[in-house]
TORTOR-531149 format. One record per atom (N, C-alpha, C, O): z, x, y. Coordinates in steps of 0.02 Angstrom, whole numbers, plus 50000, padded with zeros to 5 digits. Example, Ala and Ser with C-alpha at 12.3 -4.5 7.8 and 13.67 -1.06 7.14 Angstrom:
<atoms>
503905066049716503905061549775503905066049835504235071249834503545064249888503575068449947503945064550002504025067050057
</atoms>
This chain:
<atoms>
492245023150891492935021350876493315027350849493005031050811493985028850864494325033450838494905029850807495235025250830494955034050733495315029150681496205031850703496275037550725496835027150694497255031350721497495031650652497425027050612497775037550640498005037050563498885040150555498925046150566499485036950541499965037950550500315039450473500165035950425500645043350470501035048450404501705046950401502045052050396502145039950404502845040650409503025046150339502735045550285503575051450353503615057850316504315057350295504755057050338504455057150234505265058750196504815060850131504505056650099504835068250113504725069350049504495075450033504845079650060504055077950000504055084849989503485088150041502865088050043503855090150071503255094550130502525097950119501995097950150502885101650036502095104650021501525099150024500975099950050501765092749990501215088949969500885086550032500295085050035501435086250097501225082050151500695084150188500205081350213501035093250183500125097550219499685096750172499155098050201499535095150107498985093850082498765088350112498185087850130499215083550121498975075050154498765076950217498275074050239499055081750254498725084750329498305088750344498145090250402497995091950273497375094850271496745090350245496155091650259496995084050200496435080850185496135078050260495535078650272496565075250307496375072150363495985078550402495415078250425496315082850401495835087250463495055088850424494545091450446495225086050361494335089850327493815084350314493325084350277494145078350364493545073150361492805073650408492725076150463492365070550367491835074250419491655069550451491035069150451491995064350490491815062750545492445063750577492965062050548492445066650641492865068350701493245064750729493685067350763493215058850726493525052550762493905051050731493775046550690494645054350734495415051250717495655056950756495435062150779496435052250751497095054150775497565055950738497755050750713497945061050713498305057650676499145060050678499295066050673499795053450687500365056150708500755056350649500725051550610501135061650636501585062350569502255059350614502305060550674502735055750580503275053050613503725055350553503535053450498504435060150554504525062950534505435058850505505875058550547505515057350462506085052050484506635054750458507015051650420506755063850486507405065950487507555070850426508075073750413506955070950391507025074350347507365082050335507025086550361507915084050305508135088350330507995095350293508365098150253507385097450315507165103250321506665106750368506055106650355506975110450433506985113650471506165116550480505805116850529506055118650399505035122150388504765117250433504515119850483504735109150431504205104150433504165104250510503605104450535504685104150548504505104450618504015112250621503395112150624504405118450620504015123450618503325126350590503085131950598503035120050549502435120750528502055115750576501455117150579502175112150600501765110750659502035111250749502005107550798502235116750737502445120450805501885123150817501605123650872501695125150766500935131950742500215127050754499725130350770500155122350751499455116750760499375118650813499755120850857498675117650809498155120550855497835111950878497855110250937497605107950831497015104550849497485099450869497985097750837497265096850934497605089250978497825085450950498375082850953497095084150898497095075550865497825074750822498015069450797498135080450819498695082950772499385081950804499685086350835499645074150793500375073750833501135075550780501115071650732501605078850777502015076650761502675076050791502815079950836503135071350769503535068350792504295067650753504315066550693504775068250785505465067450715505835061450764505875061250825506105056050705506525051950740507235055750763507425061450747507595050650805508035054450832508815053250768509315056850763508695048150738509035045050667508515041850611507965038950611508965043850566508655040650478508415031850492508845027450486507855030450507507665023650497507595019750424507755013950415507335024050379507125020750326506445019150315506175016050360506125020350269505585016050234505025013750302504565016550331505475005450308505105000450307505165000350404504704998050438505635002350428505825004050501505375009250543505135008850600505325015250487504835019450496504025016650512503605018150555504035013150471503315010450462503075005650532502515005450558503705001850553503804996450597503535003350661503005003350692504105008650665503905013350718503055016350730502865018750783502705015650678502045018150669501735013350698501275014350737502005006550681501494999950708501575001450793501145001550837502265002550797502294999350872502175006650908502455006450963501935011750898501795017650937500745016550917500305020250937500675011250881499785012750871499455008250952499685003650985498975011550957498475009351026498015008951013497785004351047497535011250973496775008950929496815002150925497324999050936496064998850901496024995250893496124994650782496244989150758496074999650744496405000350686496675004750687496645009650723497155002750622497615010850585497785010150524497895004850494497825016950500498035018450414498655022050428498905027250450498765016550401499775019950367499795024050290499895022050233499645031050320499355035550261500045037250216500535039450246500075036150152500695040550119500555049150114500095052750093501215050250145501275057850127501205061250087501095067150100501225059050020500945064649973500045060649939499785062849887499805056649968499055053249959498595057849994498865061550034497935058449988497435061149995496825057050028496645051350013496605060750069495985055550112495425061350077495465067450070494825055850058494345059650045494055062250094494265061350151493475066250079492915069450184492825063050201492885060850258492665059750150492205052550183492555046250216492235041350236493185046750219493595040750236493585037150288493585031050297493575043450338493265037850405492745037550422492685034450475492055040550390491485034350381491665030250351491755024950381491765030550300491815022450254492315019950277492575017450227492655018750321493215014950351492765010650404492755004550414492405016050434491845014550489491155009950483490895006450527490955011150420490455006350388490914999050383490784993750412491385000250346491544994150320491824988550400491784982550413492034993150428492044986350492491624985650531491714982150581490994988850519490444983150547489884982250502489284982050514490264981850437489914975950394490534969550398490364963650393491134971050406491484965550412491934965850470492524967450462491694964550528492084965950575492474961650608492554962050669492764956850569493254953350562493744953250533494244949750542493644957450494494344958050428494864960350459494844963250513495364959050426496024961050456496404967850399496764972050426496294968150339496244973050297495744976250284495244973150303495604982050255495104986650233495414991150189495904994650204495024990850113495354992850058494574996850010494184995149965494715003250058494175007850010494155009249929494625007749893493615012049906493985013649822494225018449807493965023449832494765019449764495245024949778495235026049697495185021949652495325033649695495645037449634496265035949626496565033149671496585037549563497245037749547497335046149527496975048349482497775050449558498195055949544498835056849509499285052549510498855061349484499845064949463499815067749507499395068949551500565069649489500985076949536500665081149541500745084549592500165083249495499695088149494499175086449536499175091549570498875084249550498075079749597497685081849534497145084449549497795081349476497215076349434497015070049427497495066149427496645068149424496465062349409496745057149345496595059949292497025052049336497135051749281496795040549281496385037149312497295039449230497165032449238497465026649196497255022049161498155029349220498475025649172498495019249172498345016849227498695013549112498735006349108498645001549170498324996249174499025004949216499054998649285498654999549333498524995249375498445004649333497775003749366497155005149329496735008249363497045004349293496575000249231496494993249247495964990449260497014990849244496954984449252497044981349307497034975249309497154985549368497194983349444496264986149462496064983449513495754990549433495264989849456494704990449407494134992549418494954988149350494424983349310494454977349296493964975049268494974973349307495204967349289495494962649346495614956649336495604965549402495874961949448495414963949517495174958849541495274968549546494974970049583494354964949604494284960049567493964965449652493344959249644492864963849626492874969649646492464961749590491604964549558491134962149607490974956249611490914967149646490454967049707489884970849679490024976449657489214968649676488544974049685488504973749744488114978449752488644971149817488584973649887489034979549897489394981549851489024982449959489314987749979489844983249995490184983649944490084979950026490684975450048490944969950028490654966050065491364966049987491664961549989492104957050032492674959350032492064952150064492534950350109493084944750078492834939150075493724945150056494174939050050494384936350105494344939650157494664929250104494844925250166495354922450135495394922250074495814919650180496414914950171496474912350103496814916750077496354907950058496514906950024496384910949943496744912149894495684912049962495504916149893495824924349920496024927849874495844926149963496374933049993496934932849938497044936949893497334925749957497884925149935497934924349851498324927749819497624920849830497594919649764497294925949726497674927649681496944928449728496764937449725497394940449721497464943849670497734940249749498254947249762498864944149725499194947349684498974936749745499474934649695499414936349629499894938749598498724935149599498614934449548498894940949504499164940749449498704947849552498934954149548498894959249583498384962149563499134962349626499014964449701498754973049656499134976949628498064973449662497784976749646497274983149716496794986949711497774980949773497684985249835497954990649816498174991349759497994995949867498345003449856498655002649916498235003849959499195001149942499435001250008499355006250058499315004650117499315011050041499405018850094498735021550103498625026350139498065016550051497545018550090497065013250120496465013650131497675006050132497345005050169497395004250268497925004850298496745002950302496555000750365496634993850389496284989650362497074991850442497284986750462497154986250532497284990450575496864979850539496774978850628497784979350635498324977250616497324984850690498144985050730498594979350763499204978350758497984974850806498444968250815498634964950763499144961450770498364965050708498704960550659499404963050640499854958850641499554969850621500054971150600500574971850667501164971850647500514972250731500784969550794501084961750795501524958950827500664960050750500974951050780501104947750700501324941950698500994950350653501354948850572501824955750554501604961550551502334954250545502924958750527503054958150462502974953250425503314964350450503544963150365503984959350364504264957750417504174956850304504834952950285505554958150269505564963250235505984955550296506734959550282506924954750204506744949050188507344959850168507424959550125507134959250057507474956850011506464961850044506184962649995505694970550005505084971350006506194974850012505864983149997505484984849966505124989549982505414981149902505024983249839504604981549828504254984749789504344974249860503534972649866503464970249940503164965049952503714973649985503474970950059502724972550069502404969050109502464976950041501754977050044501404970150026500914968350058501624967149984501024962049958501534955349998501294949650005502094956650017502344950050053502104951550130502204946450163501874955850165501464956250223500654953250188500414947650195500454956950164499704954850138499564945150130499204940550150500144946750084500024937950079500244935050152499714932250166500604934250197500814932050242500144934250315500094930450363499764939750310499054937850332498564932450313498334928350353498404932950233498184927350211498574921650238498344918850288499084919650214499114914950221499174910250306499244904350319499104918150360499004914350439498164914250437497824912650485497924915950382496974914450403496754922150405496204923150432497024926650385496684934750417496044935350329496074930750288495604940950318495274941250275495424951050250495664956150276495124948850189495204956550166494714959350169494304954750168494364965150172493624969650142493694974250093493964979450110493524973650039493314978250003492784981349975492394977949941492674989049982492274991149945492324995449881492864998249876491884996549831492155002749772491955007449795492055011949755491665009449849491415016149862492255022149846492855020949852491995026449832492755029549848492855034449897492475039049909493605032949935493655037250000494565040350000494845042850049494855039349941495705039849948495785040349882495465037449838496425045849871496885047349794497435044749823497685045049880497575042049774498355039349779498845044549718498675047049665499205044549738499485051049679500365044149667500775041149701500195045049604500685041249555501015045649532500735050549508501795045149533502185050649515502645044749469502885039249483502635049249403503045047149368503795048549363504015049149306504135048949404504835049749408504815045849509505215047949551504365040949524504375039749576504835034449595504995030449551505155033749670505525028249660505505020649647505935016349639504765020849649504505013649626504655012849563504865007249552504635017649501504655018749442505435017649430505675014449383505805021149482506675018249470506745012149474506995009049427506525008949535506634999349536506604998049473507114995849445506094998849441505854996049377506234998149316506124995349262506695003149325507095004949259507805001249290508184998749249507925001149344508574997849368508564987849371509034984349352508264986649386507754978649376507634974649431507504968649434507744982149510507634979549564506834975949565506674970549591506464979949533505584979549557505554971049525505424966349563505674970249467505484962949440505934956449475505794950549488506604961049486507034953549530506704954149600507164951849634506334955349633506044953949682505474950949688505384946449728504984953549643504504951449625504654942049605504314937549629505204941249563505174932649555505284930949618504844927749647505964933149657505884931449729505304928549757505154922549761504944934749779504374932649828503964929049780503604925249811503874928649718503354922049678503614915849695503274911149715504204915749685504504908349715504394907349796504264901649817504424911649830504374909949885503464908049906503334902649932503024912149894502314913049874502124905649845501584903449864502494901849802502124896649786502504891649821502254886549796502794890349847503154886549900502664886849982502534882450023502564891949980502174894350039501294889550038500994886050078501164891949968500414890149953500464881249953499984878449979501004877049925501114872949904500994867249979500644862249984501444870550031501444868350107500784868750139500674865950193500214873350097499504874350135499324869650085499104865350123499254867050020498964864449995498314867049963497764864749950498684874149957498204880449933498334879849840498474884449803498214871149817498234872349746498314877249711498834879349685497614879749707497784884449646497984894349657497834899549626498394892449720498644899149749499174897449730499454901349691499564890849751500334890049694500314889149655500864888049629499564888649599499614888649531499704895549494500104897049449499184899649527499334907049492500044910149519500394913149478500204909649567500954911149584501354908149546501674912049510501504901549538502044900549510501824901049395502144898649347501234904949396501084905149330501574914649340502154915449319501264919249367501244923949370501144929749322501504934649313500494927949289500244928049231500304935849225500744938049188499704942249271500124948249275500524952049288500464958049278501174948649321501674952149339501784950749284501764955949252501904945749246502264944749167501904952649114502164957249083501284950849126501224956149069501284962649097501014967149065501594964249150501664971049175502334974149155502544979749142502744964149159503334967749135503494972549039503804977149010502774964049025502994967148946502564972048950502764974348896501954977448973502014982648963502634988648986502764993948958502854986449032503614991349043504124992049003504524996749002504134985948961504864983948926504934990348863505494991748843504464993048840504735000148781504855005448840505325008848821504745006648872505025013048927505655010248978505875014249019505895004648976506485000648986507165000248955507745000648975506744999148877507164999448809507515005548815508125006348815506895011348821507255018148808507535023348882507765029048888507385018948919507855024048971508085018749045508315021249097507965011849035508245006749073508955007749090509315011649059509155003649144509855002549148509874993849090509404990049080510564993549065510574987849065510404980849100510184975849072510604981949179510274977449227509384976649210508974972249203509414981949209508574984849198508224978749148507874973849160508464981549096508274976549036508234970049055507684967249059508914966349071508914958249074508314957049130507854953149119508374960649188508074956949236507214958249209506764954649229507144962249174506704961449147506164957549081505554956549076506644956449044506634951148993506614941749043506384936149033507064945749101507024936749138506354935249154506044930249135506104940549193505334941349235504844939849173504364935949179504984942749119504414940849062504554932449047504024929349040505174928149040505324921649016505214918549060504694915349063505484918449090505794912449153505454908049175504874909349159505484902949207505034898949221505064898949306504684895449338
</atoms>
């Protein structure tokens, strides 16, 4: 199998050839991988892969600014494998990634996700480990002594509700699945876990292992980090909980609309945010945040 691995690109170039050198230094041979370039306007990034030598090495510039989540849509609908990783541009693939991508689907070669164990990085590529992922992979994650874990439909769903403790950008998705489940329009800020749940909830399963094969690099001035001082990240987040337990409620997935409509760690995520809110929030920031901690 050859893994296809796609780079939608808006952001700092240096970091991206590091993301395009981790891929070429995996030691198994079998990937593809296309950078889709979405207009970014600096002139270096085409001219640094004018210079590529090795095939497996595509890149590509849209012909207009798509965005985000459009970009991503373009990655799905240009993939032909039977999987693919929608790699973030400034993230890191370990050597080992596509073995352990490779193990894990034929120990579970049904899954529709694949979610290796991943480091957390800074801006710097140290390692670090701050609060939320502490508690996204000691506390939420599943505790496996096998090499593989498999979730399914409902416990999938109730898992991730509970606290979506995936890394999005490293993980592997059957390509038909993400072909025939589309993200949702209008929720930017957690469309990752409103696709995830919306597999679960058509029947697809997750795999996980702790082996580790991916850095995710957490940047603290990131724009995820803005939602959250402006009070986009938490007013969405109730969104899709309301919608999430409405959803579970119609399957009769009990206690998937129980932890959803509890939303026990998004609550305490907010009240760990709320002193770095206090002191450099927008006002919006604050309320919608104080709502996400109350509300019912």
């Amino acid at each position: 199998m050859t893994l296809e691995i796609f780079v939608p690109f808006w952001g700092d170039p240096a970091l991206l050839y590091e993301t395009v050198d981790s891929v070429r230094a995996q030691q198994n041979p079998h990937w593809r991988l296309t950078v889709i370039d979405d207009c970014y306007p600096d002139p270096a990034v085409a001219q640094y892969f004018e210079r590529e030598t090795d095939e497996r090495i595509t890149y590509v510039r849209n012909d207009v600014n798509l965005g985000i989540t459009e970009n991503y849509r373009e990655a799905i609908r240009r993939a032909s494998g039977p999987f693919v990783t929608l790699l973030g541009c400034d993230d890191l693939l370990h050597p080992n990634y596509v073995d352990v991508i490779e193990r894990m689907i034929a120990a579970a070669p049904r899954a529709d996700v694949l979610q290796p164990g991943v480091d957390v990085i800074d801006e710097h590529g140290e390692v670090v480990r701050p609060l939320v992922d502490r508690v996204k992979q000691g506390l939420l994650a599943p505790r496996t002594r096998s090499d593989v874990v498999v979730l399914s439909s409902e416990s999938m769903a109730t898992s991730l509700i509970r606290g979506d403790w995936l890394y999005w950008p490293s993980l592997t998705f059957r390509t038909e699945t993400l072909q025939r489940i589309d993200f949702r329009d209008g929720l930017p800020i957690i469309q990752d876990l409103a696709l995830l749940m919306d597999i679960a909830f058509e029947g697809g399963s997750l795999a996980f292992t702790p082996e580790k094969a991916f850095s995710y690099r957490r940047h603290s001035g990131s724009a995820s980090q803005k939602t959250l001082l402006d009070g986009r990240r938490f007013r969405d987040e109730r969104t899709y909980y309301r919608a999430a337990t409405e959803l579970a409620r119609q399957r009769l997935w009990r206690r998937t609309a129980r932890t959803a409509r509890i939303r026990l760690f998004s609550r305490l995520h907010a009240v760990a945010e709320l002193p770095g809110i206090l002191r450099h929030g927008t006002k919006q920031g604050l309320g919608s945040t104080l709502a996400h901690i109350f509300s019912v």
